[in-house]
C-alpha positions as CSV (number, residue, x, y, z in Angstrom):
1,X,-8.0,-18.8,-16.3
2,X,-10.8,-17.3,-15.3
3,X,-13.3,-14.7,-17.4
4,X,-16.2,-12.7,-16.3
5,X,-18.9,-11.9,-18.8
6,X,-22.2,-10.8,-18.1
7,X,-25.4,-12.2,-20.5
8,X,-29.1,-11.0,-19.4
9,X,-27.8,-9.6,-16.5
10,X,-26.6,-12.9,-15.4
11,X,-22.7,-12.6,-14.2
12,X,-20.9,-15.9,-15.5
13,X,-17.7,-17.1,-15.6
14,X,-15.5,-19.2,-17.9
15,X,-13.1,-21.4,-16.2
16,X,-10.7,-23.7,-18.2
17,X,-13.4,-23.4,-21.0
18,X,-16.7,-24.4,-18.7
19,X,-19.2,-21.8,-17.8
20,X,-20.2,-21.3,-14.7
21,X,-22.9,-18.8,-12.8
22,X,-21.1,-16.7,-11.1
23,X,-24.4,-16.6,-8.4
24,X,-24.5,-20.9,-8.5
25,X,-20.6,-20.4,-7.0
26,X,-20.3,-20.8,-2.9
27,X,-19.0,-17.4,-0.7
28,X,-15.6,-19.6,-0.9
29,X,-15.4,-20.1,-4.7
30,X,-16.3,-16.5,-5.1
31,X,-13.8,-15.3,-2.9
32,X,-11.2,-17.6,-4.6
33,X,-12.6,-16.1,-8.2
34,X,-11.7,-12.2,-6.6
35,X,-8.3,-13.2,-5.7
36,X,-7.8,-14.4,-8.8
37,X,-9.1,-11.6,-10.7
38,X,-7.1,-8.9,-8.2
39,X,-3.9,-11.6,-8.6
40,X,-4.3,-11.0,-12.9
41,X,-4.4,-7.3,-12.5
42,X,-1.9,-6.8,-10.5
43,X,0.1,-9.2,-13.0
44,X,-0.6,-6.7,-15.8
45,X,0.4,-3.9,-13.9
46,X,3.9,-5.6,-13.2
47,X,4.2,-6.4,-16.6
48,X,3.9,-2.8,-17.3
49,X,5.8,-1.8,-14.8
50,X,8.9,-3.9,-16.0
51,X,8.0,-2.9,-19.9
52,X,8.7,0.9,-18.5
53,X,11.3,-0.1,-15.8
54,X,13.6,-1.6,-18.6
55,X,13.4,0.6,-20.9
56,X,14.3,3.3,-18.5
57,X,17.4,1.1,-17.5
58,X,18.0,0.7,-21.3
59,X,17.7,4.8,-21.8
60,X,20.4,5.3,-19.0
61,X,22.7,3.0,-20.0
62,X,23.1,4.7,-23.3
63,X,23.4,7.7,-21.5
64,X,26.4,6.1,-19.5
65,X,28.3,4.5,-22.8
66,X,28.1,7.0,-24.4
67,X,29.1,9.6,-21.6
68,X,32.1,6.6,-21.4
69,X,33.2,7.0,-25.1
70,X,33.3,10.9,-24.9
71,X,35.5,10.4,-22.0
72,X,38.4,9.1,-23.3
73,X,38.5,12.0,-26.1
74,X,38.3,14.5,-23.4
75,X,41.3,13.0,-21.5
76,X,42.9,12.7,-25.0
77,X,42.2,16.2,-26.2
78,X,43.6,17.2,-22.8
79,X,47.1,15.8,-22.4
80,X,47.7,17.7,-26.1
């Protein structure tokens, strides 16, 4: 995993607990680093996404039992 830090205004990075200069890195490491860092975001932002996505699911599917329960005392209350 990979963490950006800043220290003198030196950008560094921690990777798998070493520290490494972010402006020692080659064009291709740095380029792997942004993936990775756009790749963790977007992870986060899926995460959230599903945190909100199932609990919208878990919302409507009260709505639907419970609109299932009622229905039966409305068929019931209407054959009397």
């Amino acid at each position: 995993m990979a963490k950006k830090t800043e220290t003198e205004n030196k950008q560094t990075v921690v990777i798998n607990g070493e520290e490494h200069n972010v402006a020692d890195l080659s064009q291709e490491q740095v380029t792997l680093l942004n993936h990775v860092a756009d790749l963790e975001n977007k992870i986060r932002q899926i995460s959230f996404n599903l945190d909100q996505t199932q609990g919208s699911r878990n919302y409507f599917m009260g709505l639907l039992t419970e609109a299932l329960k009622a229905e039966p005392e409305a068929k019931q209350e209407a054959s009397s």
